[in-house]
C-alpha angles and dihedrals in degrees: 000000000000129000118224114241135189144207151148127256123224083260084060094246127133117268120186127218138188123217114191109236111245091204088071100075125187085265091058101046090044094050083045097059092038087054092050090045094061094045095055087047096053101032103245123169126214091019086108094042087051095053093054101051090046101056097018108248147135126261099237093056089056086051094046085044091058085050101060098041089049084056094053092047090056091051090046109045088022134220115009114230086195088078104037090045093049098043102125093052098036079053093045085052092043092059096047091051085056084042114050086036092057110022100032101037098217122154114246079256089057096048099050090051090055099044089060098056103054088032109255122172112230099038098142116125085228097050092043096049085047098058100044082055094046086052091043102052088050092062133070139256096212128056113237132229109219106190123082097249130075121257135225125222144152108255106227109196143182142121129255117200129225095196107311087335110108114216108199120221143191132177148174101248104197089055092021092222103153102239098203130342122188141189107238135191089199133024105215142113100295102051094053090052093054082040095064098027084057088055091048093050085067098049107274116123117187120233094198130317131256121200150117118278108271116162090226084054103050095039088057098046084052097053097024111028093027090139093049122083115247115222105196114220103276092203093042100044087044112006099042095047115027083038086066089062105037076061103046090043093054089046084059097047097052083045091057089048086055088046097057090044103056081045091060102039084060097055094087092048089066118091110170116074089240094063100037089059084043098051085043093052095049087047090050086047084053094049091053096045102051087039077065097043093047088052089044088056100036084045088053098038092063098042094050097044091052083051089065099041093062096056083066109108091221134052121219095286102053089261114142106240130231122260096220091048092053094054091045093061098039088050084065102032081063099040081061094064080068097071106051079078107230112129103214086061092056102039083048088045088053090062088052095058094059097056089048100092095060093030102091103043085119081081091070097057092050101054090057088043089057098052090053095053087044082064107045091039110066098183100075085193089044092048088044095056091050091046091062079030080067104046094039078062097048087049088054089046084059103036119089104182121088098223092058089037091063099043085053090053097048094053093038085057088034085062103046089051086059095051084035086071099046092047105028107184092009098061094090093049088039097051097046083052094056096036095057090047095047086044082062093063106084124196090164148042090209081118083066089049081052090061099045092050081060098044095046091071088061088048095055094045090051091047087244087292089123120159123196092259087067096050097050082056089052093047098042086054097047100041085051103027114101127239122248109193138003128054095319090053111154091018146118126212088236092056098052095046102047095024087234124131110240106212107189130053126265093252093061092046099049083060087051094051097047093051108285133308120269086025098063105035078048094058096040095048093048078064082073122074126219123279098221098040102053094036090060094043088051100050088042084063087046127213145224135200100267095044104019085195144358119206104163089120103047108092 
């Protein structure tokens, strides 16, 4: 067991340190992992629990404990026959546990629980929490890129938290492959440089990155990523922001409506002449003020709504719009804010207007993406009406209610009748041509808050207690899992990525990656002694309830 100990570095900052206990002898450690053995092996429950409480220790150390002497035991009594002689079902076991962990989502608890009902061999939480390590260990932490050349790609970054522990990730948006996830003690500059130097030591180049506005992630891309362009987050910089009060303005002025109602639904109860010109004078108020509340949100409402439509890349007619002019609009649009006269607007517009200078470099990709397509696409109308095609279909991908849904529909087929005409058979191949190259071009990193919304899940089942092992396991599934509904229906990320067709299931190739299938369960199980054999050996040295076992003499 190791004590935590703390200090400070020369830079002042916290360091901390481990010191073996001296009170935990080789007797004790030994008697510890002989205890937790048999409990595993009978199915006893508490026994763990109770370990821990008597000699003050962590779970995780009596399990570690058990690991090492398991280890001992196989170099010294050999190979075990229980294993070779049980591999189709150990391997049958083995796939339920990846399974059930990634697929299913259940916690190792959870696993266990469900293992034992339908008799599966190797059921043990211990066992269980081992492998999934020992997997884990075996994969990487950053996606690879196979073919000789460098890629490009848009670096989509963000941090997702296991209690107060950042986990730092980064993804392809257009085919949404993570391409590294780590573990990390901090968050700054530094770690998100190694962070990205790490990805394009493995092939990956960023175009330009796309994130919030954390202080740890534009201090990196300024010291890191100086000669990339930085997209701030669209939704997070207007929508998050502007989209709070749009909300909050609406909510006041319903209330006010309620408001005027009740006042007016009172007016009948009042008899003297002193209440009822009261009663009108408080109705009249309520009429005035809701008539305000009703302006202040209209006010807001079209404003807002204009914002957003200039951050469109084309304009009605399928013409790609100017990025100047853009600014130029958005720059008073916001100095209209200004003028509905509530302070927080103005002080959260103002924040806005900072970001506007680097907002719109979007712009930038698709411009060159523009003139690539000009020249693939021969038809200028034909190319036009799949452009708005495009961004009618991008409108209908961000808008959750079904009203909106279906007018974005309508104009997005409206639009691809109109190119159907100019290209005829060609339409289908054209479209998917022109829709890939426009995907490339990211305004956003809501594909990062994708992938935290799947990563979240894991964290919940592991009690936030997540380790880096665990991650490599949730980014080699998901990398390699297929998707079952939604635009990428049928795909992997992979596929869409490298543009290559993955023939065998994640879970194959998850053997293959670790080394091959029978070899390496083989090797891990032999890890794990025989049941019958160590069982026997420990009973025959007897145990008591202070010190269960005692094999120092054993070997």
């Amino acid at each position: 067991m190791l004590i935590n100990q703390v200090s400070l570095t020369k830079s002042g900052a916290i360091r901390k340190g481990f010191q073996r206990r001296e009170d935990l002898t080789e007797t004790i450690r030994m008697n510890i992992a002989a205890t937790a053995y048999l409990a595993q092996q009978r199915s006893e429950w508490g026994v763990i629990t109770g370990i821990a409480r008597k000699y003050g220790v962590s779970r995780p150390f009596i399990y570690n404990t058990l690991s090492k002497m398991q280890e001992s035991l196989l170099m010294t009594f050999g190979t075990n026959s229980y294993a070779d002689s049980n591999t189709i079902d150990v391997e049958d076991s083995l796939k339920h546990i990846l399974s059930l962990k990634l697929e299913g989502g259940s916690s190792v608890q959870g696993i266990s629980t469900c293992m034992k009902r339908f008799g599966l061999k190797n059921n043990s939480v211990g066992f269980i929490s081992q492998y999934l390590a020992n997997v884990g260990s075996q994969l990487p932490s950053t996606f690879s890129n196979k073919e000789d050349t460098v890629k490009l790609a848009v670096f989509a970054s963000d941090e997702v938290f296991s209690k107060h522990t950042p986990i730092l990730v980064t993804v392809e948006p257009v085919s949404s492959v993570i391409l590294r996830i780590e573990l990390s003690d901090t968050r700054n500059a530094k770690d998100w440089i190694d962070h990205w130097t790490c990805i394009e030591d493995n092939g990956y180049t960023a175009i330009y990155l796309v994130s919030d506005q954390g202080t740890g992630l534009t201090s990196g891309h300024s010291k890191g990523l100086a000669d990339r362009p930085f997209q701030p987050d669209t939704y997070h910089v207007i929508a998050h922001r502007l989209g709070i009060w749009r909300k909050r303005l609406e909510k006041k002025a319903y209330d006010a409506m309620t408001k005027e109602y009740d006042r007016w639904n009172v007016l009948d109860s009042a008899k003297s002449d002193k209440v009822i010109r009261q009663r009108i004078e408080d109705y009249q108020t309520a009429v005035q003020e809701t008539m305000q509340r009703i302006k202040i949100y209209e006010d807001f409402s079209y404003l807002y709504s204009c914002l957003i439509k200039e951050l469109h890349l084309f304009d009605s007619n399928g013409n790609f719009r100017d990025r100047t002019i853009a600014e130029e609009n958005m720059t008073i649009i916001l100095d209209l804010f200004d003028t509905i006269g509530k302070y927080q607007i103005s002080e959260t517009v103002s924040k806005i207007r900072k970001t506007l200078p680097n907002l719109l470099n979007y712009f930038d990709q698709a411009a060159t993406t523009i003139q690539n397509l000009e020249q693939s696409v021969f038809d200028k109308e034909a190319l036009k009406a799949l452009c708005l095609a495009w961004q009618w279909h991008k409108n209908l991908m961000k808008s959750k209610k079904a009203p909106r849904r279906h007018y974005c529909r309508d104009n997005e087929l409206f639009c691809l009748d109109i190119a159907m005409g100019y290209l005829q058979e060609e339409c289908e191949t054209v479209k998917e041509q022109v829709y890939h190259e426009l995907n490339c071009v990211v305004q956003s990193s809501a594909m990062v808050e994708c992938i935290n919304s799947i990563i979240r899940p894991y964290l919940n089942t592991s009690r936030n207690q997540i380790t880096q092992e665990s991650l490599n396991l949730i980014m080699f599934y998901h990398n390699h899992r297929r998707y079952k509904s939604g635009e990428r229906a049928g795909k992997t990320p992979c596929e869409i990525l490298t543009g290559k067709k993955q023939k065998k299931d994640w879970m194959e190739l998850l053997f293959e990656t670790i080394g091959g299938n029978a070899p390496i369960l083989n090797d891990f199980i032999r890890k794990q002694p025989a049941k019958a054999e160590i069982e026997e050996l420990l009973i025959s040295h007897g145990t008591s309830d202070d010190y269960p076992v005692d094999i120092t003499s054993i070997s």
